[in-house]
LUMDREN-709839 format. One record per residue: residue number from 1; residue in three letters; x, y, z of N, C-alpha, C, CB in turn. Coordinates in pm, 1 decimal, padded with zeros to 6 digits. Glycine has a CB too. Example, Ala and Ser with C-alpha at 12.3 -4.5 7.8 and 13.67 -1.06 7.14 Angstrom:
BEGIN
{pt 1, "ALA", {01319.0, -00569.0, 00780.0}, {01230.0, -00450.0, 00780.0}, {01320.0, -00330.0, 00780.0}, {01130.8, -00447.3, 00904.6}}
{pt 2, "SER", {01285.0, -00225.0, 00708.0}, {01367.0, -00106.0, 00714.0}, {01290.0, 00003.0, 00787.0}, {01408.4, -00059.8, 00572.5}}
//
This chain:
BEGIN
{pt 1, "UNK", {13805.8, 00706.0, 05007.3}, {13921.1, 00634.9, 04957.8}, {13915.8, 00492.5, 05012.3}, {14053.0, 00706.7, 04998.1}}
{pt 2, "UNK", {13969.8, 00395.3, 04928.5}, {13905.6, 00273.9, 04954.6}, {14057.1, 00237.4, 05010.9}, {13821.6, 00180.5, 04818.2}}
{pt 3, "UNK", {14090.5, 00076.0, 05088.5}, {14143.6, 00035.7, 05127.7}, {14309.0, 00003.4, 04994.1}, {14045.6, -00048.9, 05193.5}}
{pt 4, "UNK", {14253.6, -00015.7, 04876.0}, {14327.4, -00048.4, 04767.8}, {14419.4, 00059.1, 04757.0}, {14249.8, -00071.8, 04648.4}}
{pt 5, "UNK", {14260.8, 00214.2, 04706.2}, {14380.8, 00309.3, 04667.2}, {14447.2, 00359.4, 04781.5}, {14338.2, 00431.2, 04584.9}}
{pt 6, "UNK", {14446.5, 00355.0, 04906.2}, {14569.4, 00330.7, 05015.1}, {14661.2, 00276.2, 04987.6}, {14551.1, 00268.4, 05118.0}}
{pt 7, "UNK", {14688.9, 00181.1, 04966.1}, {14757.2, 00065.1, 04926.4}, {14839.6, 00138.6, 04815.0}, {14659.1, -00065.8, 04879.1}}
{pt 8, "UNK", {14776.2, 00116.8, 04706.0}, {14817.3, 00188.7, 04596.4}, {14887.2, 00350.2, 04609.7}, {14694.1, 00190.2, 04517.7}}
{pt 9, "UNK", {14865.6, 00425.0, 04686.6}, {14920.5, 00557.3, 04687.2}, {15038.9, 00517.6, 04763.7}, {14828.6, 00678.0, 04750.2}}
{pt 10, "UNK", {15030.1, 00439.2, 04849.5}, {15151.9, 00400.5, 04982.8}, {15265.8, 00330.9, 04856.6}, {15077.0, 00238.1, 05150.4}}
{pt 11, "UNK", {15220.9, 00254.3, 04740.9}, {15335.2, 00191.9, 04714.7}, {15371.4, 00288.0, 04617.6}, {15330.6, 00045.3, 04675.1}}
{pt 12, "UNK", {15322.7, 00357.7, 04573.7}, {15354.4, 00492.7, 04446.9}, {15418.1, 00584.0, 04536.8}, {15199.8, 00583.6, 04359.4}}
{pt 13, "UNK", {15407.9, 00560.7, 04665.1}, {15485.4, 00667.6, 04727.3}, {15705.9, 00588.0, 04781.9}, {15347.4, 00716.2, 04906.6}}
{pt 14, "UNK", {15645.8, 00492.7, 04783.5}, {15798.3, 00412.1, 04868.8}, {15843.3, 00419.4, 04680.2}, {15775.6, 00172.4, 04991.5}}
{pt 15, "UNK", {15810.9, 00345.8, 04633.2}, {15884.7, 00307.3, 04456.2}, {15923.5, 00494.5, 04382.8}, {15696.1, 00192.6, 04306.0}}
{pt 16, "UNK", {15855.7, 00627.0, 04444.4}, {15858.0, 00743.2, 04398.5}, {16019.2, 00785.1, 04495.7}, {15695.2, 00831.0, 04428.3}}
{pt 17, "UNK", {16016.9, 00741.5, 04619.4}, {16143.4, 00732.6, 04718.8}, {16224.7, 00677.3, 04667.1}, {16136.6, 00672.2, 04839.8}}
{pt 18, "UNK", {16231.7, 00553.0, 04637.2}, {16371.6, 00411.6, 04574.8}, {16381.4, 00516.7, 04465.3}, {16317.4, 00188.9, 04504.8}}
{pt 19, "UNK", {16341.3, 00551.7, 04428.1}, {16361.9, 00603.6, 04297.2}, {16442.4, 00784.5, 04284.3}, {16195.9, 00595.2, 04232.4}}
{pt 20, "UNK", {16394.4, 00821.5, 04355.6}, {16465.7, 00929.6, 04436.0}, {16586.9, 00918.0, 04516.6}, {16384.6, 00974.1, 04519.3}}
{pt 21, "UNK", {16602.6, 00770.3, 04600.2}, {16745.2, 00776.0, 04663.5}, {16844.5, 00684.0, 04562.1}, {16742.0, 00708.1, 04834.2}}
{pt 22, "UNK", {16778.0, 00637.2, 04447.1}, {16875.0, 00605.4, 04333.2}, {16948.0, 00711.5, 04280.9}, {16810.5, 00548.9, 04223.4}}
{pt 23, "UNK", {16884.6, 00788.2, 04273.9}, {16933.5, 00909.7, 04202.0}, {16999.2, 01018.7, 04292.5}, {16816.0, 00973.1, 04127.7}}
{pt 24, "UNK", {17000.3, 01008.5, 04377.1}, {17044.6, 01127.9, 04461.9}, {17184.1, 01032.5, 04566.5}, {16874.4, 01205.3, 04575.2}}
{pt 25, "UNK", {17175.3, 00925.9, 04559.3}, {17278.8, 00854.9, 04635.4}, {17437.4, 00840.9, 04601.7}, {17231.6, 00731.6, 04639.7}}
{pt 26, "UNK", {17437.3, 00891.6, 04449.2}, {17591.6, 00959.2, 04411.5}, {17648.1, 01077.9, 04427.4}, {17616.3, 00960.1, 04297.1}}
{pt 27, "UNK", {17563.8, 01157.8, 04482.8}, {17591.8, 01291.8, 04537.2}, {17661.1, 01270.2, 04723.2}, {17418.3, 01388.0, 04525.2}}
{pt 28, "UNK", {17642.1, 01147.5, 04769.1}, {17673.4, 01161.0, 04911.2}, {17815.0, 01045.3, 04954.6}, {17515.4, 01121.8, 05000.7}}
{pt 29, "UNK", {17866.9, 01053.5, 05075.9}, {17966.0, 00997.2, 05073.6}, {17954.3, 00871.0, 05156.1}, {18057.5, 01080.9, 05104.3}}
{pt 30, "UNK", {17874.9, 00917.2, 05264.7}, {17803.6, 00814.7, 05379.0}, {17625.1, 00759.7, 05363.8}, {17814.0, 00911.3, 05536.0}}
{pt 31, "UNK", {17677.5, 00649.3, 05426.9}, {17521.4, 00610.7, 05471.4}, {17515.0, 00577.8, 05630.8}, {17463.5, 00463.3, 05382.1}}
{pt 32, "UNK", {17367.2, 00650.2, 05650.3}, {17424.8, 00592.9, 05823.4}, {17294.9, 00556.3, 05827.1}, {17492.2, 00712.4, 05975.4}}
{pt 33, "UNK", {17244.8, 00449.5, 05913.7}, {17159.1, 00350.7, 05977.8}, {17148.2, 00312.8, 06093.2}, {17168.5, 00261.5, 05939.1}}
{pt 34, "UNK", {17008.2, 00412.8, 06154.1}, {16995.6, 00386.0, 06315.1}, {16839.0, 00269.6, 06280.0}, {16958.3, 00583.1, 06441.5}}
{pt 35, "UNK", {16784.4, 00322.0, 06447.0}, {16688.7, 00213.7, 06432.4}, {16515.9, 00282.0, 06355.9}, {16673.6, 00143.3, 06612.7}}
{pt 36, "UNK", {16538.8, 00386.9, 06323.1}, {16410.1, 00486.0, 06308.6}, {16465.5, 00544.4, 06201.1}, {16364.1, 00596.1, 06434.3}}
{pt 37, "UNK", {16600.1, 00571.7, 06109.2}, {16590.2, 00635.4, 05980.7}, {16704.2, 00580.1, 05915.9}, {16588.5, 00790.5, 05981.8}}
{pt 38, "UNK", {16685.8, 00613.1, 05812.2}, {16781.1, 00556.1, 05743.4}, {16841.6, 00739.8, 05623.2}, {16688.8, 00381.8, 05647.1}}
{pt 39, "UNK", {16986.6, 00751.0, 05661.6}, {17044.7, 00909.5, 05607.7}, {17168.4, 00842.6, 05510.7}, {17121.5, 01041.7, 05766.6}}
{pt 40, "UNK", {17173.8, 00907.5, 05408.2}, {17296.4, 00932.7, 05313.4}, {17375.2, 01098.3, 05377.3}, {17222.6, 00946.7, 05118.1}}
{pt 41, "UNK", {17495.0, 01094.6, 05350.0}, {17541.3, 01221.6, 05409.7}, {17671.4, 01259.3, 05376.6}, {17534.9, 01219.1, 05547.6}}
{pt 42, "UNK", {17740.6, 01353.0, 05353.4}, {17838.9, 01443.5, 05354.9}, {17934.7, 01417.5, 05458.4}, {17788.2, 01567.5, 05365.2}}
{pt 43, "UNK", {17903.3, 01433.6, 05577.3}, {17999.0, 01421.6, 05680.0}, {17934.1, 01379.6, 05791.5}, {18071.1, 01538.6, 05706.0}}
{pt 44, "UNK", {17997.4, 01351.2, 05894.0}, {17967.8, 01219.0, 05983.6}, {18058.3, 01268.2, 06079.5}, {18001.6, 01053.5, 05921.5}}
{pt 45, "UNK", {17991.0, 01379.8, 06191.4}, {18089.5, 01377.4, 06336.5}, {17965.8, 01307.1, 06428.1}, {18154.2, 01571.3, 06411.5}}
{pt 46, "UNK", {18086.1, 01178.6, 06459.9}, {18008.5, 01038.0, 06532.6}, {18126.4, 01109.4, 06690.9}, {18060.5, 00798.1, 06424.1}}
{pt 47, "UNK", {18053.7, 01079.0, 06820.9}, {18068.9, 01121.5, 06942.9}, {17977.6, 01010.7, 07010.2}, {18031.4, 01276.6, 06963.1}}
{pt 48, "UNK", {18066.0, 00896.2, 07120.4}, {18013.6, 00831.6, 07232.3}, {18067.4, 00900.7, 07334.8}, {18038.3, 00691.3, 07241.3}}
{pt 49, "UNK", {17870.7, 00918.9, 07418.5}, {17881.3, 01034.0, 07562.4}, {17810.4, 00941.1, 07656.0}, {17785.0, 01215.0, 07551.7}}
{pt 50, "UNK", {17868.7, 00966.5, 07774.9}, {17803.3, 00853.0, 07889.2}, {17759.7, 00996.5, 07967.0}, {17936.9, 00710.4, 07995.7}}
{pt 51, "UNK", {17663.6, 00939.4, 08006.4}, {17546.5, 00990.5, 08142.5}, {17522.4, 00917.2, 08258.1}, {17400.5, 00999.5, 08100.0}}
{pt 52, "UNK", {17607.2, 00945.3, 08359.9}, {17636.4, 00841.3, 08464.2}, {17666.1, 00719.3, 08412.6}, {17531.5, 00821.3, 08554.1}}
{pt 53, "UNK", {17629.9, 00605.4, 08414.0}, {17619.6, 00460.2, 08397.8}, {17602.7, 00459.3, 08281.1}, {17524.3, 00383.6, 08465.9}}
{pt 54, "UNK", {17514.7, 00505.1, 08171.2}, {17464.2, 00489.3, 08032.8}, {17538.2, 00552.7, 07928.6}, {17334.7, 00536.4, 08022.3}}
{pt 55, "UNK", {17554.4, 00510.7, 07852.3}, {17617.7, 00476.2, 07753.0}, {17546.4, 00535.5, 07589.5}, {17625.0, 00323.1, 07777.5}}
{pt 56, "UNK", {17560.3, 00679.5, 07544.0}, {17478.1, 00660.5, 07396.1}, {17567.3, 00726.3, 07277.8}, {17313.4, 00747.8, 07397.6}}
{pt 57, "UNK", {17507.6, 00743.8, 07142.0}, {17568.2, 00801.3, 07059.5}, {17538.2, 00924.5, 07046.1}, {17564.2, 00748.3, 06966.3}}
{pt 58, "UNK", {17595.5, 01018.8, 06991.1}, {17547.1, 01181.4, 06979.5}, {17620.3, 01175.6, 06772.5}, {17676.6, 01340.3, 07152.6}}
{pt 59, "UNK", {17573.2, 01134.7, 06710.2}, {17588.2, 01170.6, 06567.6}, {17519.2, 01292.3, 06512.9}, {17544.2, 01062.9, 06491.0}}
{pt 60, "UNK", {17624.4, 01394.2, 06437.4}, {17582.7, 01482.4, 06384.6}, {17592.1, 01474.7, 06212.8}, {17644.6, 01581.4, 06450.4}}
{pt 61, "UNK", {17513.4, 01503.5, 06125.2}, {17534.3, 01502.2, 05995.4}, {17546.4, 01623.5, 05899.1}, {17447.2, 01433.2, 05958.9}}
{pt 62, "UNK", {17624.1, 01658.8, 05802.2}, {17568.3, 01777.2, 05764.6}, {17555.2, 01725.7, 05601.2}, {17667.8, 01922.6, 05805.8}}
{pt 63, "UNK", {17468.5, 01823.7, 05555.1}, {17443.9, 01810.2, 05380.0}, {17399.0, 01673.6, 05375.1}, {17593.3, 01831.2, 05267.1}}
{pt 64, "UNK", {17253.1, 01639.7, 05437.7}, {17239.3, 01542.1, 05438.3}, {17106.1, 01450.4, 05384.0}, {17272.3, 01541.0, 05536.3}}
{pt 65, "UNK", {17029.4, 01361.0, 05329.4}, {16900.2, 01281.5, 05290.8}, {16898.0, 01184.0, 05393.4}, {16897.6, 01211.4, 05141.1}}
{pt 66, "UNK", {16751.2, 01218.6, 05392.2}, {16665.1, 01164.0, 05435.7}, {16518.1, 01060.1, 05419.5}, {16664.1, 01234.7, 05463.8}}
{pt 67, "UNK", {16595.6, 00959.2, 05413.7}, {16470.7, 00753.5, 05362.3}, {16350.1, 00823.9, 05488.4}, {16594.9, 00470.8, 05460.7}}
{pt 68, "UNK", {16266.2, 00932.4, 05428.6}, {16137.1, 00954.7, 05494.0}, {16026.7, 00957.1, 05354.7}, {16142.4, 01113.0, 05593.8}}
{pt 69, "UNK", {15944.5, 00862.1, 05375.8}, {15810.0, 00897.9, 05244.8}, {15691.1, 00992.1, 05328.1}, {15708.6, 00711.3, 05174.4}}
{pt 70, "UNK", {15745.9, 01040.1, 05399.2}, {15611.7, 01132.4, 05451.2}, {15680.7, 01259.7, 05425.0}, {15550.8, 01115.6, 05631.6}}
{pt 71, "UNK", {15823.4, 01305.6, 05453.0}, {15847.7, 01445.9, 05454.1}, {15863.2, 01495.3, 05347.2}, {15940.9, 01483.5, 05518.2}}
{pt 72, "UNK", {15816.2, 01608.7, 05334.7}, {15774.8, 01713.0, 05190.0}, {15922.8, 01717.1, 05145.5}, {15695.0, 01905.6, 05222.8}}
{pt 73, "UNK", {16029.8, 01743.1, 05207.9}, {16185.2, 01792.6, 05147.2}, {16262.6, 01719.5, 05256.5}, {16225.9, 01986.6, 05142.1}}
{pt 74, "UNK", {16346.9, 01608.9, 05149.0}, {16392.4, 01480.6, 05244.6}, {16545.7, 01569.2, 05228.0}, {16372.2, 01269.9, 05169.6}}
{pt 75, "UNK", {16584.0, 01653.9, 05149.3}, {16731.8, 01699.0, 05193.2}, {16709.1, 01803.9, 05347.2}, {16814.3, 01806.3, 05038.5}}
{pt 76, "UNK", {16853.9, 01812.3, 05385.2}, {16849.9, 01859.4, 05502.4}, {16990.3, 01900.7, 05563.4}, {16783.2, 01766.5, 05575.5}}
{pt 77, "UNK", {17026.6, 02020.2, 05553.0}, {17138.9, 02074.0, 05590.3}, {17255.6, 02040.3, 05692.6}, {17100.0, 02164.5, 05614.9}}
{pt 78, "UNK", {17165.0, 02002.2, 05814.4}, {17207.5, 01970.7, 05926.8}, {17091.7, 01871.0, 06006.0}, {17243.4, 02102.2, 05993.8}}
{pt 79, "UNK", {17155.3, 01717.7, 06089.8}, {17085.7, 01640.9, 06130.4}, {17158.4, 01589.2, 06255.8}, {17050.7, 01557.2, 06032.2}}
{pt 80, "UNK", {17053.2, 01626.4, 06359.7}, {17124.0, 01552.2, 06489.1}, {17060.1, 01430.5, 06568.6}, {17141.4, 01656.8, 06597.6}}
{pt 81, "UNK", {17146.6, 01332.8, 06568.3}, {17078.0, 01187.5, 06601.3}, {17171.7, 01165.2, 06779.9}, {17135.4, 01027.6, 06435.3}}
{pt 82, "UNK", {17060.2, 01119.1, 06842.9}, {17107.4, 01096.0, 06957.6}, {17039.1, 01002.0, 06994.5}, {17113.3, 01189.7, 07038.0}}
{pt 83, "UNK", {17062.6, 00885.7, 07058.4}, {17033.4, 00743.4, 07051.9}, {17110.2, 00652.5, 07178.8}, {17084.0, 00693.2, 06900.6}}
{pt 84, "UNK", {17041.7, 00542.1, 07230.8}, {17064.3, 00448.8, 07284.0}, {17115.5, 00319.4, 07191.2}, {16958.7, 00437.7, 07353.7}}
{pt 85, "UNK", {17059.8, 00340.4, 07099.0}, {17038.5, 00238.1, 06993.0}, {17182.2, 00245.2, 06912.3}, {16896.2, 00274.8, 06891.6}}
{pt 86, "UNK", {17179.1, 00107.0, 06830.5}, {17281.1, 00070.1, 06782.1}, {17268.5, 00235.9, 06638.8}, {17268.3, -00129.3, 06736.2}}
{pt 87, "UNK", {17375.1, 00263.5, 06608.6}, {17440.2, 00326.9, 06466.5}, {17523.4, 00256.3, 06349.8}, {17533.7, 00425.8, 06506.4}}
{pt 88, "UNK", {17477.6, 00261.2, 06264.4}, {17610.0, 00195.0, 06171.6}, {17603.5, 00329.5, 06046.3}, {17567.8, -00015.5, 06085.4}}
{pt 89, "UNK", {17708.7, 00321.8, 06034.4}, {17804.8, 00418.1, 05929.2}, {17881.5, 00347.7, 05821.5}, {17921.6, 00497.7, 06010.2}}
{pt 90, "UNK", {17842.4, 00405.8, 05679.6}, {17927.3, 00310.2, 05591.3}, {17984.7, 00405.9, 05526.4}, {17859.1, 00201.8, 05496.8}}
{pt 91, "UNK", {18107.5, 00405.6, 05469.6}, {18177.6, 00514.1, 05396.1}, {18145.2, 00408.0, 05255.7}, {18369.1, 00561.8, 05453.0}}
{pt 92, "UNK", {18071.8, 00500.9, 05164.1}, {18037.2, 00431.6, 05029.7}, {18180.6, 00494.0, 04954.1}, {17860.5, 00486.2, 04948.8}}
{pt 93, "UNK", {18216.9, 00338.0, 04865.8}, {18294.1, 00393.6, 04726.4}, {18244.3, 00404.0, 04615.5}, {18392.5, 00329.3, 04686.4}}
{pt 94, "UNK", {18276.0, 00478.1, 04538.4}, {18228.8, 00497.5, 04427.0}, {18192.4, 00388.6, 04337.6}, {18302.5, 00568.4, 04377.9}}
{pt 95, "UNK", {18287.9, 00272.0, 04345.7}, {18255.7, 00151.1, 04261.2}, {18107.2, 00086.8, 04329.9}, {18397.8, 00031.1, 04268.5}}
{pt 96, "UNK", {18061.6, 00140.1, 04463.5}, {17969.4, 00065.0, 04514.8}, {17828.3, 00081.3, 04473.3}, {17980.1, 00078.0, 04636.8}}
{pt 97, "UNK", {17808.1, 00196.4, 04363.5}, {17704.3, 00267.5, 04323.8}, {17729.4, 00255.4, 04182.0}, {17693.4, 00406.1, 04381.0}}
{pt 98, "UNK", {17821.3, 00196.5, 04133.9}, {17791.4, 00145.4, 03996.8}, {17728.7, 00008.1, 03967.9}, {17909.3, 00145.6, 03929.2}}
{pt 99, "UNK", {17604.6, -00023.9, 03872.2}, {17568.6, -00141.4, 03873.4}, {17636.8, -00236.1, 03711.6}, {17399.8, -00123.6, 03895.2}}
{pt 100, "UNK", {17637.1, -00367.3, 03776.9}, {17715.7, -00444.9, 03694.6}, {17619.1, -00456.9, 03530.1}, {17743.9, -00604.2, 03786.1}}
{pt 101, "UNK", {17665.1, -00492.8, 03444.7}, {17683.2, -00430.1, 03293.1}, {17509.6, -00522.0, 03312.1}, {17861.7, -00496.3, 03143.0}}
{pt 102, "UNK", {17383.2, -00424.0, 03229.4}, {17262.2, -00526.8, 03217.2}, {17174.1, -00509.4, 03319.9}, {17301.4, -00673.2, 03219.9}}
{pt 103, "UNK", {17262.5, -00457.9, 03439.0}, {17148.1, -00446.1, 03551.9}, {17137.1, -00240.2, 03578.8}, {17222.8, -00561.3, 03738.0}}
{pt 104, "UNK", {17013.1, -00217.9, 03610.2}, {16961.0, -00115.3, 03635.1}, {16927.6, -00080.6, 03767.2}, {16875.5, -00111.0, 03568.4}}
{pt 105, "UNK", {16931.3, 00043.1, 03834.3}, {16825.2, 00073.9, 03959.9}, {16680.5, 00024.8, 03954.5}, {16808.2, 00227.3, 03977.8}}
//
């Protein structure tokens, strides 16, 4: 396999993903964004736990996707994120997943 069709399978694989979390991203209510994945999700029990001095998040997700192009089955029942790292959580509205009149995914 040459350097190209690398190339080429890697981008048939991310554009086969966009294309998959277009379609599957009206089924969920959240998006959450750490520093290593990126999840759409159902529900969102977010928990800050300190360990002596330190400071992290303990996020749990359930009924949830997963922005992975390597894993065989990106849905996932239950997901537990525990982190130093920043979290952000967005509660999507429905108007936010409609695109304006002309434009497409």
């Amino acid at each position: 396999m040459s350097a190209e069709d690398l190339d080429n399978y890697e981008n048939d694989a991310e554009l086969a993903l966009y294309r998959e979390y277009r379609d599957v991203i009206k089924l969920f209510t959240y998006v959450v964004e750490t520093e290593r994945r990126f999840y759409l999700a159902n529900h969102v029990d977010f928990n800050v736990r300190t360990a002596g001095q330190d400071v992290y998040f303990d996020v749990q997700l359930t009924d949830a996707w997963v922005w992975d192009v390597y894993r065989p089955s990106r849905f996932v029942k239950n997901v537990r994120i525990v982190t130093f790292k920043d979290v952000n959580i967005e509660e999507m509205q429905k108007s936010d997943l409609e695109f304006p009149e002309g434009l497409t995914a």
